[in-house]
N, C-alpha and C positions, 0 to 999 in steps of 0.2 A: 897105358896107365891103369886101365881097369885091369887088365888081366894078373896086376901082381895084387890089385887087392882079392882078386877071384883067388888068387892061389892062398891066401892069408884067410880064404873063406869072409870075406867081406860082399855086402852087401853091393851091387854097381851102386845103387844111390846112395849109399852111405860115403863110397869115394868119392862120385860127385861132390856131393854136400862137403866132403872137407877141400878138396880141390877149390870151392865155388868160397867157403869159407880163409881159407887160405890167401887167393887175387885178395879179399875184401881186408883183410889183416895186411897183405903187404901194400897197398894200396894200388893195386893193380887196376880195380875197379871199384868206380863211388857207389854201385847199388847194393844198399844194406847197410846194418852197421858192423862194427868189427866186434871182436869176442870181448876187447876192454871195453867197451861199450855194455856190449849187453850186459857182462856180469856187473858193471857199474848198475844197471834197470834193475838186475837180479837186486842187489845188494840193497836198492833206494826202497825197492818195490817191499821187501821185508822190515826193512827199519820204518815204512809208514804203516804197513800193518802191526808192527808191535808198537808204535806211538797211540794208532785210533784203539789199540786194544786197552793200553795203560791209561788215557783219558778217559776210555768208558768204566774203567776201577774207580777212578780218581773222581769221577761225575757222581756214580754209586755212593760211592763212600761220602763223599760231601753232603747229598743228600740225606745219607742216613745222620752225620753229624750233627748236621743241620738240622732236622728232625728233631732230636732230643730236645729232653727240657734242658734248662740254660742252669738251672741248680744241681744237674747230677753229671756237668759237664766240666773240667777240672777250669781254674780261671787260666789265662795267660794273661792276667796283670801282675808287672813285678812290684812289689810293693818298695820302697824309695825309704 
């Protein structure tokens, strides 16, 4: 098996690693997780760093909001 990724100029551990990746996608073998796994980690692991980056906007801004004086802040009473 190594010798047609040798001929393709592949790495031996690169074939490994897909070989080793491959058992673990067909469930060949339970050690590790499979590739819909990890990119699912990929996918979580970015959407909670752009969640804790948009709360730290949102924390900012409120502070500064907050901040101000309360006369040069537009109302949000509807008047009735």
């Amino acid at each position: 098996m190594t010798s047609v990724g040798c001929q393709e100029g592949a790495l031996k551990a690169s074939v490994w690693g897909w070989l080793a990746r491959a058992d673990i996608d067909d469930d060949v073998t339970s050690s590790g997780i499979t590739s819909e796994e990890c990119a699912k980690i990929k996918r979580l692991t970015s959407e909670g760093r752009r969640l804790r980056e948009d709360n730290a906007i949102l924390r900012k801004a409120s502070i500064f909001f907050g901040s101000a004086p309360s006369s040069s802040r537009p109302s949000t009473r509807v008047s009735t």
